[in-house]
N, C-alpha and C positions, 0 to 999 in steps of 0.2 A: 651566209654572206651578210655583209651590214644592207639595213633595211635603209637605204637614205639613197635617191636619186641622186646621181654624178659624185657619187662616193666610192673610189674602187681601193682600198684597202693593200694597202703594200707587204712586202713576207717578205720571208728569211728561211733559208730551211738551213735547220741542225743537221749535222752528220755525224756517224757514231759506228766503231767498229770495236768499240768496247762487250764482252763474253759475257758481262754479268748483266743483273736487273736491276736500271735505274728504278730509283723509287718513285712513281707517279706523283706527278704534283697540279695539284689542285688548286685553279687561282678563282676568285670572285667577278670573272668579267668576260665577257663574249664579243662577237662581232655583231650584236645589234645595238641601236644606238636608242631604241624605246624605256625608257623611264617606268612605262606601266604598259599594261596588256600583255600581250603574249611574249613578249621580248626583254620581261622585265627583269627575269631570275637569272641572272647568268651567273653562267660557271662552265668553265673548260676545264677539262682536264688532260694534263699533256704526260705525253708516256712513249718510249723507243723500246721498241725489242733491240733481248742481246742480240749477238752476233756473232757465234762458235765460228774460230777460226777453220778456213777452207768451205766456207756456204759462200751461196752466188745467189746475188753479188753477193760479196763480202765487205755489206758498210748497209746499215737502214738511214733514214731519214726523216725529218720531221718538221713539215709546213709551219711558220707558226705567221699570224696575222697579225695584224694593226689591231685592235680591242677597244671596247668601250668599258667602263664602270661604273655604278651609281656611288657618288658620297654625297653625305649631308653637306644641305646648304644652309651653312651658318645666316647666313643673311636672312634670307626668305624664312626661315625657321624663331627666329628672334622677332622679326616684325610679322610673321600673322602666327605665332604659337603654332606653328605645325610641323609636320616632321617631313619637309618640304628637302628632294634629293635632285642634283644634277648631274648629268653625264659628263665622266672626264678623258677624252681621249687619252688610250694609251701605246704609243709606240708600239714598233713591235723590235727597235732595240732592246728598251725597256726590259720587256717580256723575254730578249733572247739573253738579257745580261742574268734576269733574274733567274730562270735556268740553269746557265751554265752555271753559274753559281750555287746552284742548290747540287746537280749534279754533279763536278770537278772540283770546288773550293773546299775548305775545311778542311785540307792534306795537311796536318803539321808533320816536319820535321821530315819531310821529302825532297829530295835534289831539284836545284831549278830546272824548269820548265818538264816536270814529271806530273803527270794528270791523265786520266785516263781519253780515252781514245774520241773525243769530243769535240768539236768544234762548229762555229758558222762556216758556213761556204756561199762562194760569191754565184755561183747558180744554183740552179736547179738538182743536178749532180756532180760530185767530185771530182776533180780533177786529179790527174794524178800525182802533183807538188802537193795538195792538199793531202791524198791518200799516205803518203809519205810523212807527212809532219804528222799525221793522227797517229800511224804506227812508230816513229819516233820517239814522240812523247809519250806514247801509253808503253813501248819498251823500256824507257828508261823509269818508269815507276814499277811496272813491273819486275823487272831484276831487283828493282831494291826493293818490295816487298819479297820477292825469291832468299835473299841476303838473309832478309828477318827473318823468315820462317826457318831456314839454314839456322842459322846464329843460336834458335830459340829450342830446336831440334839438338843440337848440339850441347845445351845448356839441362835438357831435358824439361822444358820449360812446353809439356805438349800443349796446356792449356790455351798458353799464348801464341799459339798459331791458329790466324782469323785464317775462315774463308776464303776472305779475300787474298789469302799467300797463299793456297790451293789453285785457287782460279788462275793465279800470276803465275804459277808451274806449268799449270794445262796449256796454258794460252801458249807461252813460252816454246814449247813441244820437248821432243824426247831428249832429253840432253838437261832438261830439267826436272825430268821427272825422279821423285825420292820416296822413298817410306811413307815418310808425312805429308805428302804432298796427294795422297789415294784421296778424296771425299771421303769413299763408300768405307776404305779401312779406319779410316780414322775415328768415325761415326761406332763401326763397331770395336774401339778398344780405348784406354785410359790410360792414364800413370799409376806403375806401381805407385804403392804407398809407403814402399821403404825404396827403392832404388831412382824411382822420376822415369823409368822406360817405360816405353810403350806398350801393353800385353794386351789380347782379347777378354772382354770383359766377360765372358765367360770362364777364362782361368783360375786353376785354383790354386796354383805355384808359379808364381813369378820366373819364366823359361831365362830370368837375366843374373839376377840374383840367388834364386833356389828357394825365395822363402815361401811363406805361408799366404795369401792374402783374402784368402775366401775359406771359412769354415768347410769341411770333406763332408758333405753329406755322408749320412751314416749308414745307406746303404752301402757306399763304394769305402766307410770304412772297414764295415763288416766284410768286405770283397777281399782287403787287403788281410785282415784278420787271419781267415779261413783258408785262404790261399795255401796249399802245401808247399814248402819248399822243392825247388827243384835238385834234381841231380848233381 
């Protein structure tokens, strides 16, 4: 909590019903307001668990506060030569724009209002218009990474299906679930290298095409060899 008499620090809490793992973002500023001593080093770092669709609740949350910072003070640094620093209050809009931004912005070429499952909320928890618009918007991004992943499946283009259109299938539920949409299979197989299908990368014949793609160890050729004909 901020260290400063009749200073009580205003918040915001994020809400988030998004499946995957934001990535932790680490900013340079806390809630005390000390310059030096013990309250000098700040750094927060803010971070939401996902949230596998059907857990209870089903939405996490994330306090965020009003913040201090140290920057140089050009002034006081030019007139006594020192590296002389001041506290600059920082919002906690601020803090909740910068956020959201780090974790929903940066979507190119996604349908309006498509971004995953994130938002401020006017309390403490959700209400359920809010819960509605989170899954709104995080379905409508989701289907259209489903599209992609489809379209790139289709294309045989296995490389080009991210994660993140794995995750958009699970979320999604059964009715979206495909071949390429497995985590666990897809980790264990590749694109032929003559036909672009999907095969276990253990295979040593392409089950699509027939061809060749991994040299026959030579004991299973000696196996085929020696083999007697049957009847």
């Amino acid at each position: 909590m901020a260290e400063k008499r009749g200073f009580e620090p205003r918040y915001i809490f994020l809400c988030s019903i998004y499946p995957g793992q934001f990535p932790p973002q680490r900013r340079a500023y806390g809630t005390s307001i000390h310059s030096t001593g013990k309250g000098a080093s700040r750094s927060t770092l803010f971070e939401i668990p996902p949230v596998p669709r059907g857990s209870r609740p089903p939405f996490a949350t994330l306090q965020v506060f009003d913040s201090f910072e140290c920057i140089p003070n050009l002034q006081q640094m030019s007139a006594q030569n020192t590296r002389a620093r001041s506290d600059r209050p920082v919002p906690v809009e601020e803090i909740v724009d910068d956020l959201l931004a780090c974790w929903t912005g940066n979507l190119f070429n996604v349908p309006r209002d498509a971004k995953p499952g994130l938002m401020a909320i006017a309390g403490t928890t959700p209400t359920q218009r809010e819960l509605s618009q989170l899954e709104s918007q995080q379905t409508r991004l989701f289907e259209y990474w489903f599209h992609e992943g489809e379209r790139h499946h289709r294309q045989n283009e296995w490389k080009e299906i991210t994660d993140s259109m794995r995750l958009a299938a699970e979320w999604l539920g059964d009715d979206y679930r495909r071949e390429w949409s497995h985590l666990a299979i897809a980790r264990a197989n590749s694109p032929c290298v003559f036909c672009g299908k999907s095969i276990p990368d253990t295979a040593l014949v392409c089950s699509h095409c027939g061809r060749t793609v991994r040299a026959i160890p030579p004991e299973l050729a000696a196996l085929q060899i020696n083999t007697p004909p049957t009847a």
